[in-house]
KOLLO-992155 format. One line per field, with one value per residue (C-alpha): residue in three letters; x, y, z. Coordinates in nm, 2 decimals. Example, Ala and Ser with C-alpha at 12.3 -4.5 7.8 and 13.67 -1.06 7.14 Angstrom:
r = ALA,SER
u = 1.23,1.37
v = -0.45,-0.11
w = 0.78,0.71
//
This chain:
r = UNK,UNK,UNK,UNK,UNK,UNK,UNK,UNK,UNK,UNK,UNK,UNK,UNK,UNK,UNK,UNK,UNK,UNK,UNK,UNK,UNK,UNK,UNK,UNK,UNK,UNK,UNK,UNK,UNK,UNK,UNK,UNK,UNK,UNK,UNK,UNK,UNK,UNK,UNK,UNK,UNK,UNK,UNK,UNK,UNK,UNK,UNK,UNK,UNK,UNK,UNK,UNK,UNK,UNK,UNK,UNK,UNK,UNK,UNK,UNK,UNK,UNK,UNK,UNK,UNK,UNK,UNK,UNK,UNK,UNK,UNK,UNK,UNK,UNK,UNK,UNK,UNK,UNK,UNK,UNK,UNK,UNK,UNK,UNK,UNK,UNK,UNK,UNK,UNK,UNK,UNK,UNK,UNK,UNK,UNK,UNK,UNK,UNK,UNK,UNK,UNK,UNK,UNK,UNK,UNK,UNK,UNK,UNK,UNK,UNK,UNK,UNK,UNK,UNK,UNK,UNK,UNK,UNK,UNK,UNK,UNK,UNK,UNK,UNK,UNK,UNK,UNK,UNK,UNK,UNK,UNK,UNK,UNK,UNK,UNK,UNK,UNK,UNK,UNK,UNK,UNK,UNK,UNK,UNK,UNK,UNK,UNK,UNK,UNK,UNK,UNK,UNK,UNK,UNK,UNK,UNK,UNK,UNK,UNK,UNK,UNK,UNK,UNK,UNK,UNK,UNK,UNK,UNK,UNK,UNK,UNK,UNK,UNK,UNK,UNK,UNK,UNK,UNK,UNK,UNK,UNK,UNK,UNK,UNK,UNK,UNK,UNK,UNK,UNK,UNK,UNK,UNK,UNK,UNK,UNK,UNK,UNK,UNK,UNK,UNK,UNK,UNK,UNK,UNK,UNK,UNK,UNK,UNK,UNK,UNK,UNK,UNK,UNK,UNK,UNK,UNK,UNK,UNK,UNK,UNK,UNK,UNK,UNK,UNK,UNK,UNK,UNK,UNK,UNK,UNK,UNK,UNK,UNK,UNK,UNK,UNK,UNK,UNK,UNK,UNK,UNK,UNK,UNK,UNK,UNK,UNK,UNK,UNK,UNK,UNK,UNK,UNK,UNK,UNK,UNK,UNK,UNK,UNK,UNK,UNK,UNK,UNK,UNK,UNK,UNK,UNK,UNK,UNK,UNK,UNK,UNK,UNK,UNK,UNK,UNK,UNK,UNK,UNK,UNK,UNK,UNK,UNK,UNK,UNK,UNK,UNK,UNK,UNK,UNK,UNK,UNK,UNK,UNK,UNK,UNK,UNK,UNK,UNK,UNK,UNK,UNK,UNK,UNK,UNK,UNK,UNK,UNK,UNK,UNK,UNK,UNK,UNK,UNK,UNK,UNK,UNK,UNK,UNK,UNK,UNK,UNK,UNK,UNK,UNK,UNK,UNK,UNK,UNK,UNK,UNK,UNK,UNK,UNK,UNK,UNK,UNK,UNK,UNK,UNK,UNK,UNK,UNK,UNK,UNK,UNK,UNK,UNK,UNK,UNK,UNK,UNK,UNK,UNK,UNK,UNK,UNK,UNK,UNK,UNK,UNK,UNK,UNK,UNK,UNK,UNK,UNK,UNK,UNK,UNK,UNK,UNK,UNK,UNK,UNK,UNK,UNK,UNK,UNK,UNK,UNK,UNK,UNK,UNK,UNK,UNK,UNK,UNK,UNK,UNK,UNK,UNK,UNK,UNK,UNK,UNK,UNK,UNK,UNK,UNK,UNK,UNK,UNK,UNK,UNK,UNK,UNK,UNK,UNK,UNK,UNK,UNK,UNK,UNK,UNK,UNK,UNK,UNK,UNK,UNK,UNK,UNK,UNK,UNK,UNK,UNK,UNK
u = -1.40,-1.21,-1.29,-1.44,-1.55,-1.89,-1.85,-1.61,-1.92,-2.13,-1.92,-2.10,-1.94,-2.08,-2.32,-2.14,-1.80,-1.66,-1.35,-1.36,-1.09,-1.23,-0.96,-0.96,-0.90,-0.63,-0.40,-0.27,-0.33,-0.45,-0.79,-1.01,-1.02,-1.35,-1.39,-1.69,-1.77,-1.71,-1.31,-1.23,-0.87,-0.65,-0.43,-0.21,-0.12,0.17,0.46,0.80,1.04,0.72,0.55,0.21,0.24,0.02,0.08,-0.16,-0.15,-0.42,-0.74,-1.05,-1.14,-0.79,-0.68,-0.82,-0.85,-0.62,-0.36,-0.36,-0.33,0.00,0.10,0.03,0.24,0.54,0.52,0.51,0.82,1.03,0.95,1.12,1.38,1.39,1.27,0.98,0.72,0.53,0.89,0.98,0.64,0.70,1.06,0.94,0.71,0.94,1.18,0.88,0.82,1.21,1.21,1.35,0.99,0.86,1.06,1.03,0.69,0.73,1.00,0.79,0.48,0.78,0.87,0.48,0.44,0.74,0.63,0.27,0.48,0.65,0.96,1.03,0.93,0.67,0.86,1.13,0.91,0.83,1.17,1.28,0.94,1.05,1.38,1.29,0.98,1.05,1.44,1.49,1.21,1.43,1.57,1.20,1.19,1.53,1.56,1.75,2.07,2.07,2.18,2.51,2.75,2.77,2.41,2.35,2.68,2.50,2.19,2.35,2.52,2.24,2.05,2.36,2.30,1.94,1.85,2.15,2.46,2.22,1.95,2.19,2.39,2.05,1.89,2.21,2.22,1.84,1.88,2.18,1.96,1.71,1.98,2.06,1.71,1.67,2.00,1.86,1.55,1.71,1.63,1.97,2.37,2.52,2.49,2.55,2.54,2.88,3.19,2.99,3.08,2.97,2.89,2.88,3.18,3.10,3.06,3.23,3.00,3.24,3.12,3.03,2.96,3.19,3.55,3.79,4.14,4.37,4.54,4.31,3.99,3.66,3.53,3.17,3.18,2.98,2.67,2.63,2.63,2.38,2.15,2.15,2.09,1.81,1.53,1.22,0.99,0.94,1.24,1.40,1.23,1.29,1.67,1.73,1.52,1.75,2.01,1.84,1.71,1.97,1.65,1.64,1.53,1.14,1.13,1.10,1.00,0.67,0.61,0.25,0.09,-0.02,0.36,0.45,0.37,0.37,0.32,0.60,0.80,0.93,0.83,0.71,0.84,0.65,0.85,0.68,0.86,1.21,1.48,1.53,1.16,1.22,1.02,1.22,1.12,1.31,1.29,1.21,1.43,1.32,1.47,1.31,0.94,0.98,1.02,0.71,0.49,0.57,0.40,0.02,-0.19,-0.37,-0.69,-0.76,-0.42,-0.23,0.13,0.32,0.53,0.44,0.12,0.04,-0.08,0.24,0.47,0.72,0.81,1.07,1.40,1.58,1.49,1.47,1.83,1.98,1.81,1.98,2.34,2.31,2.23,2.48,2.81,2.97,3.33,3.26,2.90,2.73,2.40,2.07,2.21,2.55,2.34,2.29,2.68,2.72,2.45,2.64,2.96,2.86,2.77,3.06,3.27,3.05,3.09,2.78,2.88,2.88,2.62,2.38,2.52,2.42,2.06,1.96,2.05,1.79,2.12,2.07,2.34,2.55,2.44,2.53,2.38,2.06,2.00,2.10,2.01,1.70,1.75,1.64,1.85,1.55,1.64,2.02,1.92,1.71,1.98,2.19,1.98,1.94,2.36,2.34,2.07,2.23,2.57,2.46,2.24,2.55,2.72,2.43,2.44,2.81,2.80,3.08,3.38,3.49,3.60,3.55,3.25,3.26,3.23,2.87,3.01,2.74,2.52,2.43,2.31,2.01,1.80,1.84,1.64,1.34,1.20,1.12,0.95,0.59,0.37,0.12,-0.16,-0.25,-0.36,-0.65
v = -0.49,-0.79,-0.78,-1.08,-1.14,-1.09,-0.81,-0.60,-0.70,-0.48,-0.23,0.13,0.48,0.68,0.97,1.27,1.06,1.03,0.82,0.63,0.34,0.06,-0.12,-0.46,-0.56,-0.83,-0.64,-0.27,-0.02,-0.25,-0.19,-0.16,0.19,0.24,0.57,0.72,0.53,0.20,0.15,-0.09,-0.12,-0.34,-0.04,-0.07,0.27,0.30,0.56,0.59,0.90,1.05,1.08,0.86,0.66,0.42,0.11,0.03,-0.35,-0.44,-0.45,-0.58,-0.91,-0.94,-1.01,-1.25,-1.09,-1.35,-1.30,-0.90,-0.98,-1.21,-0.91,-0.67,-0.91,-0.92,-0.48,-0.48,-0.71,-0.50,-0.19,-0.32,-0.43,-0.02,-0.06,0.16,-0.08,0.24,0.42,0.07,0.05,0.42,0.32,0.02,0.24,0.49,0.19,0.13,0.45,0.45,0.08,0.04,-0.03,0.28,0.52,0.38,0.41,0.77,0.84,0.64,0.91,1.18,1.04,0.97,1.39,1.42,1.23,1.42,1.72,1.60,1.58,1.23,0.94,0.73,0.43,0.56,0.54,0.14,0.05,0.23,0.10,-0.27,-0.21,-0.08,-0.30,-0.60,-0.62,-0.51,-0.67,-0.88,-0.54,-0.41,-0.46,-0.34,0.05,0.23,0.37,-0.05,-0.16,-0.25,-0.22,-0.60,-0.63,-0.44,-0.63,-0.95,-0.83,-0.73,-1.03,-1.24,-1.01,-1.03,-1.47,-1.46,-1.13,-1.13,-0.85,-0.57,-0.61,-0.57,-0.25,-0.12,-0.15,-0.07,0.28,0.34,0.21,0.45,0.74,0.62,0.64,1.00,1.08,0.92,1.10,1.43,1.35,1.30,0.93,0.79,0.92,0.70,0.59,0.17,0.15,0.35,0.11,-0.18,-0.36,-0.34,-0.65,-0.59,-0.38,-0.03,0.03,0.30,0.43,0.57,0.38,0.61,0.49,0.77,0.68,1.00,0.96,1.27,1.39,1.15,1.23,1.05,0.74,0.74,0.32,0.19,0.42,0.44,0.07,0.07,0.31,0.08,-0.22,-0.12,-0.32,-0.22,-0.26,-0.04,-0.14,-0.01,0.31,0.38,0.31,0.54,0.83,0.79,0.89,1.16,1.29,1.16,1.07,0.81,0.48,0.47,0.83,0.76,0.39,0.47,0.84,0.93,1.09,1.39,1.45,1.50,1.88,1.82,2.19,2.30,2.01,1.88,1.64,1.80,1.52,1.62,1.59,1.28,1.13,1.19,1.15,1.48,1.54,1.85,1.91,1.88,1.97,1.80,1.94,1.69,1.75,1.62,1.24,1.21,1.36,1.12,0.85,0.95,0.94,0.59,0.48,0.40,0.49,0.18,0.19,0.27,0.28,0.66,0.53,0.50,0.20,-0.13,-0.33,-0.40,-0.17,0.04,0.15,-0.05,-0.36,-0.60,-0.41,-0.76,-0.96,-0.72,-0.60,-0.96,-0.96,-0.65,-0.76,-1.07,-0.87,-0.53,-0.74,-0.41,-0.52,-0.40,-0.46,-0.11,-0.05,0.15,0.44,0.49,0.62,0.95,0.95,0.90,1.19,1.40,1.27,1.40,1.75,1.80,1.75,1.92,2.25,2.32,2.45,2.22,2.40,2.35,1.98,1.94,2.10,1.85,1.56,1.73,1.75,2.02,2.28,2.38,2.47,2.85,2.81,2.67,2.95,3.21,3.10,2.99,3.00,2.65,2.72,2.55,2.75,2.65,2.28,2.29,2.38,2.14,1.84,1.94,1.99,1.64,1.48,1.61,1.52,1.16,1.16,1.22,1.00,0.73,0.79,0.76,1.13,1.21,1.06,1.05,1.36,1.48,1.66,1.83,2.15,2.42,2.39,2.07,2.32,2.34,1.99,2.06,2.19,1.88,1.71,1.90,1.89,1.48,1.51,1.48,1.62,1.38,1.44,1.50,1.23,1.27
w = 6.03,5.90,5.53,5.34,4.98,5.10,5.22,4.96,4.71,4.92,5.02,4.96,4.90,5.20,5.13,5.00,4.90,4.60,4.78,5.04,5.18,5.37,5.63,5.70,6.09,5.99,5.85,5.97,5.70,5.48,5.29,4.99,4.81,4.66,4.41,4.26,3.93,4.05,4.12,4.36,4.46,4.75,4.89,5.20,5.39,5.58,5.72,5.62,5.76,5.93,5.57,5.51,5.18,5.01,4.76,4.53,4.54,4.21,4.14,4.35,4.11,3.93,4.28,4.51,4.91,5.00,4.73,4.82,5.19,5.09,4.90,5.19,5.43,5.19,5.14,5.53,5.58,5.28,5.49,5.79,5.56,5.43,5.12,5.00,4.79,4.67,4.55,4.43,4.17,4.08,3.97,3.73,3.60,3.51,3.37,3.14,3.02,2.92,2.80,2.41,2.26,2.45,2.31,1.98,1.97,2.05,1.80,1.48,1.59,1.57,1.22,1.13,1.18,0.95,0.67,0.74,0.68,0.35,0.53,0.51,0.27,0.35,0.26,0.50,0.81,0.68,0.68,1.03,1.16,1.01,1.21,1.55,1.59,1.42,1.40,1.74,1.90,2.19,2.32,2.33,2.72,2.83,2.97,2.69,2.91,3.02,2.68,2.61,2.30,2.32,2.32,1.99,1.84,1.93,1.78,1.45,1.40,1.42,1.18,0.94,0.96,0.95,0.73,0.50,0.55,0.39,0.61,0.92,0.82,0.70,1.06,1.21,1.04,1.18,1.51,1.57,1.49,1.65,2.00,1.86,1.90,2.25,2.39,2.25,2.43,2.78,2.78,2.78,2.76,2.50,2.16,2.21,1.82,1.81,1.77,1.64,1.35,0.99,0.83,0.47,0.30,0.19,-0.17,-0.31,-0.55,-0.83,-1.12,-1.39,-1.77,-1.91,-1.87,-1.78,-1.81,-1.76,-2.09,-2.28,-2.45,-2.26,-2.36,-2.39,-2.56,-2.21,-2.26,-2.57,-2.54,-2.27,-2.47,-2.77,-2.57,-2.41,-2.49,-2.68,-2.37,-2.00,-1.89,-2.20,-2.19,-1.80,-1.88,-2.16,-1.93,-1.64,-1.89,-1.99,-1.71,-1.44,-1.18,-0.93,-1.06,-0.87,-0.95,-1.31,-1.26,-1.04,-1.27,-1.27,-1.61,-1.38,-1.35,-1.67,-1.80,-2.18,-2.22,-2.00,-2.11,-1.79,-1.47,-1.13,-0.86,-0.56,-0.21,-0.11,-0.45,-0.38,-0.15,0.01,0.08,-0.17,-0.51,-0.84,-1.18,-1.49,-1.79,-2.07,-2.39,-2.73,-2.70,-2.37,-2.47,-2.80,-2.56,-2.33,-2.67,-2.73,-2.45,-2.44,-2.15,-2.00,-1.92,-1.53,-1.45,-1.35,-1.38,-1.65,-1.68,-1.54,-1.48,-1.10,-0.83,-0.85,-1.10,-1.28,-1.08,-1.25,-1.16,-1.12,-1.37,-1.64,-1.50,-1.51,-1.87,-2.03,-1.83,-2.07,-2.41,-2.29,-2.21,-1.99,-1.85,-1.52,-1.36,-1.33,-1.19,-1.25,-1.01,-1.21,-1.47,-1.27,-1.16,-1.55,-1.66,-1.40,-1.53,-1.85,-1.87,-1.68,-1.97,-2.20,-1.96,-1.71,-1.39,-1.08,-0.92,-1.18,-1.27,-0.87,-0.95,-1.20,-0.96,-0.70,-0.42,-0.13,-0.16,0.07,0.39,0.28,-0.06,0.09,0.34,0.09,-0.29,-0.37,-0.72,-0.89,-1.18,-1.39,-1.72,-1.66,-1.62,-1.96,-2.15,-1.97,-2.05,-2.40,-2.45,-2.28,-2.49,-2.82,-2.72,-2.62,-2.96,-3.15,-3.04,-3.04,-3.44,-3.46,-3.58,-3.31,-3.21,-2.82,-2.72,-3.04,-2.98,-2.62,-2.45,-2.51,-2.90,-2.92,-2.83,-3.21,-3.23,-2.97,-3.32,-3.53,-3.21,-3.29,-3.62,-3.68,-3.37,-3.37,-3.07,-2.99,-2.81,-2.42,-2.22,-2.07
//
């Protein structure tokens, strides 16, 4: 029958079918495909090598009959020109299902499963989402093993004039592991990140607030400045525990009251807190509890420094602030305080491997497949030698390099008595 409008509207599954293809009379092999549960589909049916093939052409109501004849005509002349429209649509298909945005999405549920697992941060997965999605949004539509070196480079560099240097060598880092990922999946060969161009000169993060100079003693002047400078306030207090304790800066600047064991006298960082996904526990020595017991709980409110819905939030300001009153030489940042804390017991004699515990590093690979020891009593008495050195000092009761090595270890029990235990928080 030639097919009409009319007469697709009242087309009927036969009795007993559950699929049924109704040709039209125009057109050879050319027809409606009707399927139990109301489907409706323009299909044309046609041979190639001595198989039989069909093409879905679209929908019955997306496409007009007259539209999906047109299409029909054009299919039959590609065939005669030997191309195969059904291997054609199975091909773009494919192409989707290896497109950029495609195999993002299935590497951010990969990473979403991770952080489910404790194995990566949550912020993490915001800024890779940030740069895959958002960054890297004009690349969403090209098949991964299609883009080019250039075409990342190009990307980058506008990144690095609209988003700032940072922003670009950030995203660049994530979307080359992304590409890691992909090859490792099988959906591309290359990396096209490789060989492009940082836009923002490393930093070499040396800076420590101990200076070291062979054949002299160390000069401690820049922390012990930096402790008494701290201000009165959060900031303050956050400052002079990253010396003690030689955490990240949000570890200690977004610390929860349920993480501080007053009893036990230490932290417990969950692995959603820090950077290798891994708990740590920092032992608090007497400074550092003194500090704690200055601070009042506010009402409603589980964090311990700051005022908003998170923890502490005014890194910059507070920052530029303390630059002004604590006139350092050299700029130095938050971070250098743990190269500095590290720096530090050092000289006064702990190990590596333990000076490496208290900074919550991974081991070596050995190390980590072979020694599980946390080393938690060896970091106690490390952050105590610390805290008593650095205390000395603070009071002008020792000299640089006057007072190093485990013979400060005496100084640890004049810490204790002044200090009064207050009570728990509830």
């Amino acid at each position: 029958m030639k097919l009409t409008d009319t007469k697709i509207a009242g087309l009927k599954l036969d009795a007993g079918k559950t699929d049924q293809i109704f040709f039209d009379d125009e057109i050879s092999g050319f027809g409606v495909r009707i399927r139990e549960g109301g489907s409706r589909k323009f299909v044309l049916h046609y041979r190639i090598g001595g198989n039989q093939r069909r093409h879905t052409i679209g929908a019955v109501g997306v496409l007009k009959l007259e539209e999906a004849r047109h299409r029909a005509r054009r299919a039959l002349v590609d065939l005669g020109d030997g191309k195969d429209p059904a291997a054609e649509k199975a091909e773009i298909k494919q192409q989707a299902r290896l497109s950029f945005k495609a195999a993002a999405d299935d590497y951010i549920k990969v990473l979403q499963n991770r952080v489910a697992a404790g194995d990566l941060k949550p912020r993490s997965l915001v800024e890779i989402d940030r740069h895959l999605l958002k960054h890297f949004k004009a690349l969403h539509g090209l098949v991964l093993s299609s883009i080019s070196r250039a075409t990342v480079a190009s990307r980058l560099r506008e990144l690095a004039t609209n988003n700032g240097t940072g922003a670009a060598d950030r995203t660049r880092s994530n979307v080359s592991t992304f590409f890691g990922w992909a090859i490792g999946e099988g959906l591309c060969q290359v990396n096209p990140v490789d060989g492009t161009n940082r836009h923002s000169e490393p930093v070499e993060r040396e800076r420590a607030l101990i200076q070291v100079t062979p054949g002299k003693a160390p000069d401690y002047d820049e922390i012990v400045a930096v402790w008494r400078g701290a201000p009165d306030n959060d900031y303050g207090k956050i400052v002079r525990l990253l010396i003690l304790t030689m955490c990240r800066r949000d570890e200690i600047g977004s610390l929860e009251r349920a993480e501080i064991d007053r009893e036990a006298r230490l932290i417990r960082l969950p692995g959603s807190r820090t950077k290798n996904g891994r708990e740590h526990l920092v032992p608090l020595s007497d400074p550092a509890l003194a500090i704690l017991d200055t601070i009042e709980q506010r009402d409603g409110r589980e964090f311990v420094f700051g005022s908003g819905k998170g923890g502490y939030s005014g890194w910059s300001k507070s920052k530029e602030q303390m630059d002004k009153a604590v006139k350092l030489k050299t700029p130095w940042t938050l971070h250098d305080l743990r190269r500095t804390g590290r720096t530090g017991v050092g000289i006064l004699g702990v190990a590596p491997h333990v000076g490496e515990a208290l900074l919550n590093h991974l081991p070596a690979k050995l190390l980590r497949t072979y020694d599980t020891n946390a080393y938690f009593k060896e970091k106690r008495e490390a952050l105590e030698i610390w805290a008593a050195h650095l205390m000395r000092l603070v009071d002008g009761e020792a000299s640089n390099g006057a007072d190093q090595g485990l013979n400060c270890r005496h100084a640890i029990t004049r810490l204790r008595p002044p200090l009064q235990a207050q009570p728990n928080p509830s």
